[in-house]
C-alpha positions in Angstrom: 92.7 91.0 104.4 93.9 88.1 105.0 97.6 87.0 107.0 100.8 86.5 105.1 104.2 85.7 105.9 106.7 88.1 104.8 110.9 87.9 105.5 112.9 90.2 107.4 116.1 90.2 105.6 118.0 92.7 107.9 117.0 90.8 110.9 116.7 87.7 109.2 113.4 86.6 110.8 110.2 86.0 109.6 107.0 87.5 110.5 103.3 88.1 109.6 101.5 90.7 108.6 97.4 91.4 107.2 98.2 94.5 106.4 99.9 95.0 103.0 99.9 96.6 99.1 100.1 94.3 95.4 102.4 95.8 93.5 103.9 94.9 89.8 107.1 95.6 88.5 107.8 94.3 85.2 105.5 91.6 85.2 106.0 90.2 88.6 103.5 90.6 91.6 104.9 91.3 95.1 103.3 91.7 98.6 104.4 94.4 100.4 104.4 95.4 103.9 106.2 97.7 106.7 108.9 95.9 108.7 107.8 95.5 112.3 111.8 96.2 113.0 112.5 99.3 111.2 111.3 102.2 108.7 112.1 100.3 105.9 109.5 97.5 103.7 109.8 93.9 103.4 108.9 92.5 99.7 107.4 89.2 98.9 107.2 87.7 95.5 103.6 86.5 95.3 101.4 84.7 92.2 99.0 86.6 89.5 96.4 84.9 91.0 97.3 86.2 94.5 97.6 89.4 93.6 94.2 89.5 91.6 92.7 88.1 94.8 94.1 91.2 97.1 94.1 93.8 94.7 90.5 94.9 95.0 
């Protein structure tokens, strides 16, 4: 998979990551990924033709 850059908000800090899931929710595609920080996830609003590219 390839590497993208996600957004920490709590820390505010960004960070990479080539691990991570496509969901959709309501029509919109999002990358998401553990934060390296904490137990929580780090979302990432990415395009159809993104997600259609990591989906498989």
């Amino acid at each position: 998979m390839a590497e993208m850059e996600f957004f920490d908000v709590k820390t505010k800090k960004k960070f990479k990551a080539t691990e991570f899931r496509i969901e959709e929710k309501k029509g919109r595609f999002f990358a998401v990924t553990k934060s390296p920080t904490g137990d929580y996830e780090c979302w990432r609003v990415v395009s159809k033709d993104t997600a259609a590219k990591f989906k498989k």
